[in-house]
C-alpha positions as CSV (number, residue, x, y, z in Angstrom):
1,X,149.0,122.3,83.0
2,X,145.3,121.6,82.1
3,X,142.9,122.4,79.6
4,X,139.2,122.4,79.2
5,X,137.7,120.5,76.4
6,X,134.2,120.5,75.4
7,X,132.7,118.4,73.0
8,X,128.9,117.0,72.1
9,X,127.9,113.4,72.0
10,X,124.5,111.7,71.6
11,X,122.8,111.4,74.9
12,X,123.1,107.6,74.4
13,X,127.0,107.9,74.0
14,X,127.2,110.0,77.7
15,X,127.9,106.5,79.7
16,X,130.3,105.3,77.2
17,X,132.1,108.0,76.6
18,X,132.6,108.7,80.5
19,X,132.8,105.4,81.0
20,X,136.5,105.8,78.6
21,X,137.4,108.9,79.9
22,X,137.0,107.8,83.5
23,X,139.3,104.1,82.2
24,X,142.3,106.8,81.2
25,X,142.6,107.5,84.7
26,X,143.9,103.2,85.1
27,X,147.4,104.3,84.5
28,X,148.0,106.9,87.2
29,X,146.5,104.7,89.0
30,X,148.6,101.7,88.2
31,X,151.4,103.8,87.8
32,X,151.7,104.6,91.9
33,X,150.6,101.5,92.9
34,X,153.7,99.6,90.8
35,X,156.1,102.6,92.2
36,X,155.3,101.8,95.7
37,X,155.0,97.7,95.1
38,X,158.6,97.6,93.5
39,X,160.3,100.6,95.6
40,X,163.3,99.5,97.5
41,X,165.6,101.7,99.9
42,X,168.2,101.2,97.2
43,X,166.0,103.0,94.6
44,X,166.4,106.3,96.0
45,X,164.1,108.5,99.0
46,X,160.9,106.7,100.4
47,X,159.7,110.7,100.8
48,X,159.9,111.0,97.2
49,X,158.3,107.5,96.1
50,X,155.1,108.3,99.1
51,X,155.2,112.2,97.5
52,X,155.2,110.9,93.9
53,X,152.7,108.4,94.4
54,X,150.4,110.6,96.1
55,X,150.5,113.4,93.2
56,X,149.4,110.3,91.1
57,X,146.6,109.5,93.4
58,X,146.0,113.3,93.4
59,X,145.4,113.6,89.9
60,X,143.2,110.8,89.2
61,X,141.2,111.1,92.9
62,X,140.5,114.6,91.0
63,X,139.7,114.1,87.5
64,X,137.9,110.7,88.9
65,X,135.1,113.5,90.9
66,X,134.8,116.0,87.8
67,X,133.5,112.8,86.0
68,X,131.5,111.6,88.9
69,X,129.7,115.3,88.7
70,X,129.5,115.1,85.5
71,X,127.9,112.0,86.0
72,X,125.6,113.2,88.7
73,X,125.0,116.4,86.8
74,X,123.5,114.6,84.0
75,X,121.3,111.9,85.9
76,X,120.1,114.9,87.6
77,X,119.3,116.1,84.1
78,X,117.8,113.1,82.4
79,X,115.2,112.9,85.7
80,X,114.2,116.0,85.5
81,X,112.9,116.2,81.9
82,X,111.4,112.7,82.6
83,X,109.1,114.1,85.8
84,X,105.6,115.5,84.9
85,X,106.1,119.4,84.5
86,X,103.6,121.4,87.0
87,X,101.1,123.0,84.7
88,X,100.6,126.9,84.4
89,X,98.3,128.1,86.6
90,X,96.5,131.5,85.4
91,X,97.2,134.0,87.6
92,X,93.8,134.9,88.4
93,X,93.3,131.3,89.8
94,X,96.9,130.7,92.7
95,X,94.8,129.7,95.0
96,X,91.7,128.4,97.1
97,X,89.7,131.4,97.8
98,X,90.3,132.2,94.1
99,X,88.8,129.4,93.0
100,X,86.4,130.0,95.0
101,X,85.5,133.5,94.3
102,X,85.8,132.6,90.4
103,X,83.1,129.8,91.2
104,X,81.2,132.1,93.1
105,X,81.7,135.0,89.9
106,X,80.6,132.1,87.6
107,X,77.4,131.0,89.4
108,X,76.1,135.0,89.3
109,X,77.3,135.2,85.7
110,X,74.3,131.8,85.1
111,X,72.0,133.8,86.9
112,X,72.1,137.0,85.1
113,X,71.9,134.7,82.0
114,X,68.9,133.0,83.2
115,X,67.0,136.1,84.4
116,X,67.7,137.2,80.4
117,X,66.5,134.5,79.3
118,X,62.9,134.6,81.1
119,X,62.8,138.2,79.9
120,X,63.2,137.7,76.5
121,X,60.7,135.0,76.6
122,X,57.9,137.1,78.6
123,X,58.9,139.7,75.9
124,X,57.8,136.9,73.2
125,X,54.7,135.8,74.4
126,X,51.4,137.5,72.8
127,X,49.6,140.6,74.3
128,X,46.3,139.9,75.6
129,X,44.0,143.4,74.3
């Protein structure tokens, strides 16, 4: 049978505490290799010692890769947060030609302002009777 658990650490306690978890695997994995290093004929089947050993393997090979994605999984993580974040662009400025045309809007919108501007101050200067 299995079971999911799901627990929170620090993130500076992720490494250690896979680093134990992945250690509990050491005695399936010891467990096969002392079943086939002291198996004789006169224990029993050779099938079921190679079958038995194998589900050991098994087991650990498989826990051993949900810890190595876990792993992976949270590297993966821990990049990402560190790279640089692409800034919002506003939607009226996606790409060149927008840019372009906004530079374009902006040099008209100086022009209108400076064609105010020399009105206002021939609107200032003293009639001549």
């Amino acid at each position: 049978m299995r079971a999911t658990i799901s627990f929170e650490t620090d993130v500076d306690q992720v490494e250690g505490t896979m680093a134990v978890l992945a250690a509990s695997e050491e005695h399936n994995l010891r467990a096969a290799a002392d079943l086939l290093s002291n198996f004789t004929v006169l224990d029993g089947s050779v099938l079921d010692a190679i079958t038995e050993a194998l589900r050991l393997l098994d087991s650990s090979v498989g826990q051993l890769r949900q810890y190595q994605q876990m792993m992976v999984s949270f590297e993966r993580a821990k990049f990402e947060t560190l790279l640089p974040q692409p800034a919002d662009i506003p939607a009226s400025i996606e790409s060149t030609l927008d840019v372009k045309e906004a530079a374009q809007k902006m040099k008209q919108f100086d022009s209108f302002l400076d064609r105010i501007g020399e009105e206002s101050a021939d609107d200032s200067a003293p009639e001549e009777g």
